[in-house]
C-alpha positions as a Markdown table, in Angstrom:
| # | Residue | x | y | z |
|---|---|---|---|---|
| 1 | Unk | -1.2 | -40.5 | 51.1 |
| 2 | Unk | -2.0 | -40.3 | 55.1 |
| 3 | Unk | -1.9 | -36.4 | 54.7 |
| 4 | Unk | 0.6 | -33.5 | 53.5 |
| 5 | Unk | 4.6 | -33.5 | 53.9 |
| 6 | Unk | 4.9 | -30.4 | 55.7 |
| 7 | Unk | 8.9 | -30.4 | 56.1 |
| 8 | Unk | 11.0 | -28.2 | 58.4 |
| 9 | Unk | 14.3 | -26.3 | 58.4 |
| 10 | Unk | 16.2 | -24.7 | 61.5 |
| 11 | Unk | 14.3 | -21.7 | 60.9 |
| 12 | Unk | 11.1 | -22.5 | 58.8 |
| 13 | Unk | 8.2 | -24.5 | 58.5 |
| 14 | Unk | 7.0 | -25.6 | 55.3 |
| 15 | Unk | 3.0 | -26.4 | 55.7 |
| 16 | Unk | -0.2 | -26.4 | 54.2 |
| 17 | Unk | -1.9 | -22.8 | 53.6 |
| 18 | Unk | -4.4 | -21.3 | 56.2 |
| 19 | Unk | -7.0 | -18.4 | 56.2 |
| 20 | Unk | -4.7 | -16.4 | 58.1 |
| 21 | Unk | -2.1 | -16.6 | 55.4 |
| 22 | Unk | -4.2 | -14.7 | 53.0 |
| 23 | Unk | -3.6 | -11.3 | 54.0 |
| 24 | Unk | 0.1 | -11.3 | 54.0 |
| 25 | Unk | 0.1 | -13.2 | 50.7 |
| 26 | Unk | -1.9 | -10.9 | 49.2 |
| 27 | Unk | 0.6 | -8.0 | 50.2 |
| 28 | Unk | 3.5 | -9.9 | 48.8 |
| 29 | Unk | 1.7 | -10.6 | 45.5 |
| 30 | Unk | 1.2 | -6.5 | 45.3 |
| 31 | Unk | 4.6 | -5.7 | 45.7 |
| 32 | Unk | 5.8 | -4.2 | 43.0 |
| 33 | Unk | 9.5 | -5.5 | 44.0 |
| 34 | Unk | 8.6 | -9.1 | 44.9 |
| 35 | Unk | 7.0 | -9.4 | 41.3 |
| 36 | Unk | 9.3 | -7.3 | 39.4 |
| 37 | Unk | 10.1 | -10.6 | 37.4 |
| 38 | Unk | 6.4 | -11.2 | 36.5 |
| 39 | Unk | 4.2 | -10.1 | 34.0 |
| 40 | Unk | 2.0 | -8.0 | 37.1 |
| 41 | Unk | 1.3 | -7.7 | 40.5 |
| 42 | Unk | -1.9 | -9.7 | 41.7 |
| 43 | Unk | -4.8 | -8.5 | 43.0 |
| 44 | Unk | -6.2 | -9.8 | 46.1 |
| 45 | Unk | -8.8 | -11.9 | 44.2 |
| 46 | Unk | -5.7 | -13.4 | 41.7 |
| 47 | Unk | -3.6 | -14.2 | 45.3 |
| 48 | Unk | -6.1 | -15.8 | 47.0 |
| 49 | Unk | -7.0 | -17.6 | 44.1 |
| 50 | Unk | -3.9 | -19.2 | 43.8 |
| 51 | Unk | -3.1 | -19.9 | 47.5 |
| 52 | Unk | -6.1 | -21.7 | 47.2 |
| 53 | Unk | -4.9 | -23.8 | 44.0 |
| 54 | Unk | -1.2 | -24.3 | 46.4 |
| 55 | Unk | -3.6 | -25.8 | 49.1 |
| 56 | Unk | -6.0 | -28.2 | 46.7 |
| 57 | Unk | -2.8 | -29.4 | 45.2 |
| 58 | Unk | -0.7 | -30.1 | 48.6 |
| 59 | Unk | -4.2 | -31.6 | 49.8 |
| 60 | Unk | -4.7 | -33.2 | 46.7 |
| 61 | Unk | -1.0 | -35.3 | 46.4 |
| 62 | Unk | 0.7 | -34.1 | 49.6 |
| 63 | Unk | 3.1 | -31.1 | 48.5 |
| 64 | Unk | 2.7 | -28.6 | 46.3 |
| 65 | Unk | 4.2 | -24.6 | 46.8 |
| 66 | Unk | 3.8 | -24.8 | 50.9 |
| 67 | Unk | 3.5 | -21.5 | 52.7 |
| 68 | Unk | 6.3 | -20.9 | 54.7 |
| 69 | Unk | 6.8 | -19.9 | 58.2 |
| 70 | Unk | 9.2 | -19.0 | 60.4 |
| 71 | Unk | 9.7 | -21.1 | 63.4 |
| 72 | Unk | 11.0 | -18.6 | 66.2 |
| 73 | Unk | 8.0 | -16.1 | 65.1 |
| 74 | Unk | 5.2 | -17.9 | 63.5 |
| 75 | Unk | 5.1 | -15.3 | 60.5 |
| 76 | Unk | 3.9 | -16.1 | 57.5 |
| 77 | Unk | 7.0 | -15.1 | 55.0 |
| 78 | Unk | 5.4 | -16.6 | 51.5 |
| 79 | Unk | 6.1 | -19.9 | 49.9 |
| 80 | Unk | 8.6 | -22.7 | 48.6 |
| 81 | Unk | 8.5 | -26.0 | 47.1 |
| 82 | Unk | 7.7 | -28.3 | 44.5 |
| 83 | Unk | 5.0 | -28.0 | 41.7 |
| 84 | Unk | 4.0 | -29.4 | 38.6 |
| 85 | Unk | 4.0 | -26.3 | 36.1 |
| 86 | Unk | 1.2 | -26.2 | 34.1 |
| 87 | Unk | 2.2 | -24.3 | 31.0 |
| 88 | Unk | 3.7 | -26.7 | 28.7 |
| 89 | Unk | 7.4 | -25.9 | 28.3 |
| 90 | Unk | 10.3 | -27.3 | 26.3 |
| 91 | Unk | 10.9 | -29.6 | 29.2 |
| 92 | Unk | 8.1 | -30.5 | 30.2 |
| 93 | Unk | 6.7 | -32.7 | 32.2 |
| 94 | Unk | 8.8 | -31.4 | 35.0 |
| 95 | Unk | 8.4 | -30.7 | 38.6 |
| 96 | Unk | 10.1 | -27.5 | 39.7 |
| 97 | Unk | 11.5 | -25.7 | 42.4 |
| 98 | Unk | 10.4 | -22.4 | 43.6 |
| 99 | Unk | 10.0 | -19.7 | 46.0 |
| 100 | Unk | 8.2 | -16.1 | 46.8 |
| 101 | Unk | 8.9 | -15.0 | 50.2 |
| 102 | Unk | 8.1 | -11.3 | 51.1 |
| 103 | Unk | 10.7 | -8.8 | 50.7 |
| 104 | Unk | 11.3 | -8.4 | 54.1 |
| 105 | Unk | 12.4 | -11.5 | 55.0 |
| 106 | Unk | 15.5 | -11.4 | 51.6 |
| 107 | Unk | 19.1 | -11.5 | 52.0 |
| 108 | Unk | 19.0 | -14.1 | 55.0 |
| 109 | Unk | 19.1 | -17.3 | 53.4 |
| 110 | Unk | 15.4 | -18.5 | 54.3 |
| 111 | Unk | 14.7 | -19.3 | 50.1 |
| 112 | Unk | 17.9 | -21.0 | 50.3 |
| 113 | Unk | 16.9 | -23.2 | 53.2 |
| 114 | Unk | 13.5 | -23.6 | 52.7 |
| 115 | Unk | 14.0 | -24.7 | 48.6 |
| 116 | Unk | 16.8 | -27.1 | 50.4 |
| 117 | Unk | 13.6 | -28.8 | 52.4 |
| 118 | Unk | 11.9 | -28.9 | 49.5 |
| 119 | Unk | 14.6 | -30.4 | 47.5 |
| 120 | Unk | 14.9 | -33.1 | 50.4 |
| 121 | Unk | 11.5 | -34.2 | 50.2 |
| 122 | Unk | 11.6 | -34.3 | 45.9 |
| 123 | Unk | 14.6 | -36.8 | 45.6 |
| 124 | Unk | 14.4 | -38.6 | 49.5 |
| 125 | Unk | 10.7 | -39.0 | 50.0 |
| 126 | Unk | 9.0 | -38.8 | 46.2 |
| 127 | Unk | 12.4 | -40.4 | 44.6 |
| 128 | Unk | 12.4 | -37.8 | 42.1 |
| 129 | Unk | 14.5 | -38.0 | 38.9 |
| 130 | Unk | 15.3 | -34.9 | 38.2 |
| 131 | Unk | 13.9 | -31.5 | 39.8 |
| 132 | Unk | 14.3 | -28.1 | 37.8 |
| 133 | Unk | 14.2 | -24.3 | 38.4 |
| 134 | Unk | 13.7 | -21.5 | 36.0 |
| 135 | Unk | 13.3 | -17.8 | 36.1 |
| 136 | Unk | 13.6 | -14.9 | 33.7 |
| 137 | Unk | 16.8 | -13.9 | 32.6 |
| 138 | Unk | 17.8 | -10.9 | 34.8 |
| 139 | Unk | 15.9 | -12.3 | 38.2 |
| 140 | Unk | 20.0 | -12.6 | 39.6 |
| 141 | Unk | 18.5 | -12.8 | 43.4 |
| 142 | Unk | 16.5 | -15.9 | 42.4 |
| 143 | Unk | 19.5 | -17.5 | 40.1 |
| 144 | Unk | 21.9 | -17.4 | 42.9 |
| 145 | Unk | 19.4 | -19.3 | 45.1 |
| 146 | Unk | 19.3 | -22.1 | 42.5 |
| 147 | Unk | 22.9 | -22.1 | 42.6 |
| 148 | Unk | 23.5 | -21.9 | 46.3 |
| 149 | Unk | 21.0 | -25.1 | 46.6 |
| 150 | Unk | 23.5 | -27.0 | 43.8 |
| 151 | Unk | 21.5 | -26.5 | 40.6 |
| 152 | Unk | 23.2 | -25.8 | 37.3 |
| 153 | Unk | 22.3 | -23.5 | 34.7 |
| 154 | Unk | 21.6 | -25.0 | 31.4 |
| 155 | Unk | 22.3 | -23.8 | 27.5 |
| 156 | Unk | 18.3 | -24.4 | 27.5 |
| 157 | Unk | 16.8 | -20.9 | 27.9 |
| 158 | Unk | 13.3 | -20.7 | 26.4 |
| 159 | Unk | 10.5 | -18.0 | 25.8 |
| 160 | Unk | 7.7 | -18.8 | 28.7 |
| 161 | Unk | 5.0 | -19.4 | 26.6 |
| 162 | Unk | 2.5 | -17.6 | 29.4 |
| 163 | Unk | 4.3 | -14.7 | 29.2 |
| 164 | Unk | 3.3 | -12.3 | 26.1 |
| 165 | Unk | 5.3 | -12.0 | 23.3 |
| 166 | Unk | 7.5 | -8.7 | 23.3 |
| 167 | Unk | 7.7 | -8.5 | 27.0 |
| 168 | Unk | 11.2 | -8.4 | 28.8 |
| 169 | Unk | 10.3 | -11.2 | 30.8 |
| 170 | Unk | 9.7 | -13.7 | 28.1 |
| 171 | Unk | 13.2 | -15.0 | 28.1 |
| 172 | Unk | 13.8 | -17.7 | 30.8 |
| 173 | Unk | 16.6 | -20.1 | 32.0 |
| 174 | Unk | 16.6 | -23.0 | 32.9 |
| 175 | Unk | 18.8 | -25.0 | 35.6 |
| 176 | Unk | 18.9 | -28.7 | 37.0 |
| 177 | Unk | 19.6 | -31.1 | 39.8 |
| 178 | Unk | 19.3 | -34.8 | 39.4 |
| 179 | Unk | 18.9 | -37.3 | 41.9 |
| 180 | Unk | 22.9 | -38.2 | 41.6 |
| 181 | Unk | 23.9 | -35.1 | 41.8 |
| 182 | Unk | 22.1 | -34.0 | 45.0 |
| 183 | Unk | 23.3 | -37.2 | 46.9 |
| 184 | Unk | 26.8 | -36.3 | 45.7 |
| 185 | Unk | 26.4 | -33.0 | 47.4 |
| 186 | Unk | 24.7 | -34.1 | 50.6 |
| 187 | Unk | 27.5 | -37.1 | 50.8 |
């Protein structure tokens, strides 16, 4: 691959990670209300850890879970896009859709636009199948997302198998969007 995908919307930038996005990850992954639908916040350490897993993979095979930005300001508002999950789930193997974007920047349509871009480049540039999206049962913010961008919810929901046994957030659903159906909805 010549180098990463870094698509764009009217308002964001989808791109590979930087130094400078570090900091404002980190704040997001400490938010108590940006990870209210995971097991715990993360500590710096765990954040930068895992921005630096987004940026091996989106360097490694040319997307991955890019940070996003938004055009007008430059800000870093958190990431979106496509990843390979690594825990082995009922569906798997699977690429997903998926977002974190700092609570500041909710309720203006950027996860909508930006998992749209990312959507884009899964069935038009990698030819994709199928991509899916899942999230604990009671995350309703991120559910209407995956419907807004046309996925459906399946009769599929699962226990995560990273998340403990006994915790409220064990329960997940899972939604889809094939290849067919996203051309029908961009026709």
């Amino acid at each position: 691959m010549p180098g990463p995908i870094e698509p764009d919307s009217p308002r964001l930038r989808l791109r590979q990670w930087r130094e400078d996005d570090l900091t404002p990850f980190a704040a997001l992954n400490a938010d108590p209300d940006v990870m209210a639908h995971f097991p715990a916040t993360l500590q710096r350490r765990e954040s930068d850890a895992l921005a630096r897993r987004c940026q091996t993979l989106i360097a490694e095979r040319g997307w991955g879970f890019w940070a996003a930005e938004l055009k007008e300001s430059g800000a870093f508002i958190g990431f979106v896009g496509l990843h390979v999950p690594l825990a082995e789930l009922p569906f798997s193997p699977c690429v997903e859709v998926g977002w974190r974007l700092a609570r500041a920047y909710w309720g203006r349509g950027l996860a909508t636009e930006a998992a749209c871009a990312a959507l884009r480049v899964g069935f038009e540039t990698l030819e994709l199948q199928e991509i899916v999206s899942f999230t604990t049962l009671g995350n309703l913010r991120s559910r209407a997302v995956m419907e807004r961008i046309g996925m459906r919810r399946t009769d599929e929901d699962f226990d995560h198998p990273a998340v403990p046994p006994g915790s409220p957030l064990r329960a997940h659903c899972l939604y889809r969007l094939d290849r067919d159906g996203w051309q029908k909805q961009r026709g």
